[in-house]
VMD Tcl script that builds the backbone (N, CA, C; Angstrom):
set m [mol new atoms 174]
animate dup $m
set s [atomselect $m all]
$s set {name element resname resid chain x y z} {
  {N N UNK 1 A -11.236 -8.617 10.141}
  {CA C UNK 1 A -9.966 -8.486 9.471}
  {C C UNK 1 A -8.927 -8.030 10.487}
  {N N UNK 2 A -8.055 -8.825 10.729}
  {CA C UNK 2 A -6.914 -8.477 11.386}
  {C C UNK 2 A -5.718 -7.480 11.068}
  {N N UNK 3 A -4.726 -6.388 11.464}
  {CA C UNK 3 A -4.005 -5.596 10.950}
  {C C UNK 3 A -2.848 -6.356 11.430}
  {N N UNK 4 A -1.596 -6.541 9.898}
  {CA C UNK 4 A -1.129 -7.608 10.479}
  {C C UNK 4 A 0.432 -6.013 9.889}
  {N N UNK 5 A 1.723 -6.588 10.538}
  {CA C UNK 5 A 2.333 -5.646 10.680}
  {C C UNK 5 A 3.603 -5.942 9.642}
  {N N UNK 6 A 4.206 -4.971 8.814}
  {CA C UNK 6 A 5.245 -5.355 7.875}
  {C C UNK 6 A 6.450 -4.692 7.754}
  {N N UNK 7 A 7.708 -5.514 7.720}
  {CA C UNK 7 A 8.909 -4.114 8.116}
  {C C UNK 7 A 9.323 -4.104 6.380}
  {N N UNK 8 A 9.787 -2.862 6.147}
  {CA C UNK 8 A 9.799 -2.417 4.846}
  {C C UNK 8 A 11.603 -1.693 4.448}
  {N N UNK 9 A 11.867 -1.964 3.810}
  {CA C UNK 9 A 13.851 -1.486 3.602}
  {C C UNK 9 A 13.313 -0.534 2.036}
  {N N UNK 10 A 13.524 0.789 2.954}
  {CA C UNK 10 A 13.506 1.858 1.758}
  {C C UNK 10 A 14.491 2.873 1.844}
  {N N UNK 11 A 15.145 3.556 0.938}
  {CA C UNK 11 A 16.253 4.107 0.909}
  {C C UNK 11 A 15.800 5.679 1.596}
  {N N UNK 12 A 17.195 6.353 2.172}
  {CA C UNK 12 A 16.663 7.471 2.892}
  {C C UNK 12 A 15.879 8.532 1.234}
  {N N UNK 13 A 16.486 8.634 0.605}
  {CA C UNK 13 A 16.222 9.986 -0.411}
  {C C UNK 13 A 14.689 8.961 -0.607}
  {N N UNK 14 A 14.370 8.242 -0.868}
  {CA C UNK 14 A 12.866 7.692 -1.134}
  {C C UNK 14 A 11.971 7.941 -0.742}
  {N N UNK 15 A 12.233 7.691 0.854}
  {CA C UNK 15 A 11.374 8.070 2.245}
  {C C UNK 15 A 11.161 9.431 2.427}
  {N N UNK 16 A 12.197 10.194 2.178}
  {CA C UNK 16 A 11.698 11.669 2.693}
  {C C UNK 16 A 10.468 12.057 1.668}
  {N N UNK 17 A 11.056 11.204 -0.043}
  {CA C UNK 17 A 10.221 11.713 -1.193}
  {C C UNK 17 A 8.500 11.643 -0.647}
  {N N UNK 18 A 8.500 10.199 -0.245}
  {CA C UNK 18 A 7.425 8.853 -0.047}
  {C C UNK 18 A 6.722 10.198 1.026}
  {N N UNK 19 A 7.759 10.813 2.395}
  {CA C UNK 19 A 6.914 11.760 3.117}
  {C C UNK 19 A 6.499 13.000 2.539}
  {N N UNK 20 A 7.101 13.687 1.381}
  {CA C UNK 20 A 6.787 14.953 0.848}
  {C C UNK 20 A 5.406 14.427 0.200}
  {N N UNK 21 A 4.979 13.406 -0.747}
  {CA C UNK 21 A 3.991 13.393 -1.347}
  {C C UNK 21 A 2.667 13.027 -0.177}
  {N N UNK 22 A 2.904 12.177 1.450}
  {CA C UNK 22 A 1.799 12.254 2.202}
  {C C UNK 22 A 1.628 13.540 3.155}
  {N N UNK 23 A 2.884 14.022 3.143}
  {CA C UNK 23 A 2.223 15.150 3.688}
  {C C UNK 23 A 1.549 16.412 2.826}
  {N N UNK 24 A 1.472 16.218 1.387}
  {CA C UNK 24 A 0.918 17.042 0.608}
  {C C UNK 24 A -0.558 16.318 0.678}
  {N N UNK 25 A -0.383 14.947 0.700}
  {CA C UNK 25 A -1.818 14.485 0.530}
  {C C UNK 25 A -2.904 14.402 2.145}
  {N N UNK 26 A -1.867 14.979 3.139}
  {CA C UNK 26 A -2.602 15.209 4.486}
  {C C UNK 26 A -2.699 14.050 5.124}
  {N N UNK 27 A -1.844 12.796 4.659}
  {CA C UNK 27 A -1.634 11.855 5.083}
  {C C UNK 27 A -0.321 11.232 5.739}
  {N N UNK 28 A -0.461 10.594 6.594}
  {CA C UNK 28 A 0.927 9.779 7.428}
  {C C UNK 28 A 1.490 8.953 6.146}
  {N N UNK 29 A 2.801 8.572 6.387}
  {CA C UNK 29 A 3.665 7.764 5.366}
  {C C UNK 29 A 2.775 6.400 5.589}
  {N N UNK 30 A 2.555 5.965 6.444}
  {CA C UNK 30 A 1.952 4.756 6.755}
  {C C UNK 30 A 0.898 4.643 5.613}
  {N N UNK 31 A -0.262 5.559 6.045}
  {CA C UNK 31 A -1.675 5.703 4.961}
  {C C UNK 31 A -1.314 5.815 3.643}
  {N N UNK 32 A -0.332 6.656 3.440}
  {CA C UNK 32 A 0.062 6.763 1.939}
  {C C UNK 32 A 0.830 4.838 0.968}
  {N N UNK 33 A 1.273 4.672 2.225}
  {CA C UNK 33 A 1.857 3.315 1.620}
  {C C UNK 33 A 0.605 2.280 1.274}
  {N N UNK 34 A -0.247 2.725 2.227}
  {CA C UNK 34 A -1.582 1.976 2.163}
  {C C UNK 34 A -2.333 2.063 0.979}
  {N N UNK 35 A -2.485 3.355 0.743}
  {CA C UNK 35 A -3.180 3.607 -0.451}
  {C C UNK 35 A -2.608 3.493 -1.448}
  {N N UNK 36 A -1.836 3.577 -1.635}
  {CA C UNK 36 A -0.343 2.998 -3.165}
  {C C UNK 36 A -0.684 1.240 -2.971}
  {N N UNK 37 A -0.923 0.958 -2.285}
  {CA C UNK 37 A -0.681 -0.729 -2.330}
  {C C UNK 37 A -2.535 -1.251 -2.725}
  {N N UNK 38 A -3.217 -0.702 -2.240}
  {CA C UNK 38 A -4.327 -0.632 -2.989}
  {C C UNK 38 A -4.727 -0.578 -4.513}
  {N N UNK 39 A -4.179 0.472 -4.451}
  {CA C UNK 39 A -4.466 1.485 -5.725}
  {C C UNK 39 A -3.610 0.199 -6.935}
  {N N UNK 40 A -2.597 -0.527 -6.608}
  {CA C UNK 40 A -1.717 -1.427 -7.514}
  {C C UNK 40 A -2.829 -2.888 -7.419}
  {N N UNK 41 A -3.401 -3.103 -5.908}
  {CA C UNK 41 A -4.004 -4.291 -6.016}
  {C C UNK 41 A -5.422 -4.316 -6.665}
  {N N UNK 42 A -6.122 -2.988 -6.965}
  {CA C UNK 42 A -6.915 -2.338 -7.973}
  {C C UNK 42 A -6.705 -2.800 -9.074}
  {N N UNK 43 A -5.350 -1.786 -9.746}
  {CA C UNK 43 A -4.734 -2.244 -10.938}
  {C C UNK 43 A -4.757 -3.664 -11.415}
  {N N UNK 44 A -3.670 -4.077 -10.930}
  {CA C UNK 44 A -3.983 -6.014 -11.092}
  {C C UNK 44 A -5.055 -6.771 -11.302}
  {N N UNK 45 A -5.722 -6.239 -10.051}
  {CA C UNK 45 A -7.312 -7.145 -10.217}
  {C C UNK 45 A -8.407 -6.854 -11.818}
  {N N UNK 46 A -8.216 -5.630 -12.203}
  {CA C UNK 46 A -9.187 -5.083 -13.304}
  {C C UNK 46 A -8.204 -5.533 -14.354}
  {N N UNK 47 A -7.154 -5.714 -14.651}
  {CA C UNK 47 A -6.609 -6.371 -15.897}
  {C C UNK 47 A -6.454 -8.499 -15.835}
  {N N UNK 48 A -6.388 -8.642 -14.315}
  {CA C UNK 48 A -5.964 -10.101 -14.457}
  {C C UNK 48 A -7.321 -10.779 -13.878}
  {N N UNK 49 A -8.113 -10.139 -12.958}
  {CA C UNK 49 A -8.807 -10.233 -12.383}
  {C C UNK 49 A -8.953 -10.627 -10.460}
  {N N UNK 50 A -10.135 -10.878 -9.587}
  {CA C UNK 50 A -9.990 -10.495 -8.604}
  {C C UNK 50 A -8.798 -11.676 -7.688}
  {N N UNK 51 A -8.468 -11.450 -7.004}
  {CA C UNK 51 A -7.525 -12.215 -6.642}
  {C C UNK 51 A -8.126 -12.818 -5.531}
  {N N UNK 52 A -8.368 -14.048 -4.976}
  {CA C UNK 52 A -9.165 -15.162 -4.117}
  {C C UNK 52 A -8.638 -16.440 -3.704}
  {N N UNK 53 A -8.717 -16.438 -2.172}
  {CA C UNK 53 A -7.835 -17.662 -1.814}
  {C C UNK 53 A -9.286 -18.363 -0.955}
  {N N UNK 54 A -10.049 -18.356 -1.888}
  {CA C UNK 54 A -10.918 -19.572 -1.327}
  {C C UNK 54 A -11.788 -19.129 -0.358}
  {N N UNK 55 A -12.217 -20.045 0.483}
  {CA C UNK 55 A -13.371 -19.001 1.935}
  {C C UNK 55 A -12.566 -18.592 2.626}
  {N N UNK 56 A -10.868 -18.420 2.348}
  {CA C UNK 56 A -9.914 -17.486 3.662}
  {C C UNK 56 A -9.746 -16.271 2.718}
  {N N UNK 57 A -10.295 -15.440 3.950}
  {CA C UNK 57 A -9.256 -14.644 3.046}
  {C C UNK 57 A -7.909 -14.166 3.768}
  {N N UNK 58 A -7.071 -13.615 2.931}
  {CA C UNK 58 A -5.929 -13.637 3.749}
  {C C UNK 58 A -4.849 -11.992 2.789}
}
mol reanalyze $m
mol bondsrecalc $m
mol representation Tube
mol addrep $m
C-alpha cells in the first residue's frame, strides 16, 4: 500500500479545534484526520456495505 499525499483547505478556528482534540488524544493533527476518515469509512461500509474496486485496490 502506497501513502499517497492530500492538500486539505480548513478554516483557522477549525484547525486549532481539529489540534485541541489530537493533542488531547496524544495524537498529531495528521493521525487524528486519519482516524476520523476511517472511523466515517467504517460507518458507510456497515450501513451500505464494503466498498471494492475490483482486484485494485485503490
Amino acid at each position: 500500500m502506497s501513502i499517497k499525499s492530500l492538500s486539505l483547505r480548513i478554516d483557522e478556528k477549525m484547525l486549532n479545534k481539529l489540534h485541541v482534540v489530537a493533542d488531547y488524544e496524544g495524537r498529531s493533527a495528521n493521525s487524528e484526520i486519519l482516524i476520523l476518515i476511517r472511523d466515517a469509512i467504517e460507518k458507510y461500509e456497515s450501513k451500505h456495505g464494503e466498498i471494492s474496486f475490483g482486484d485494485d485496490e485503490k
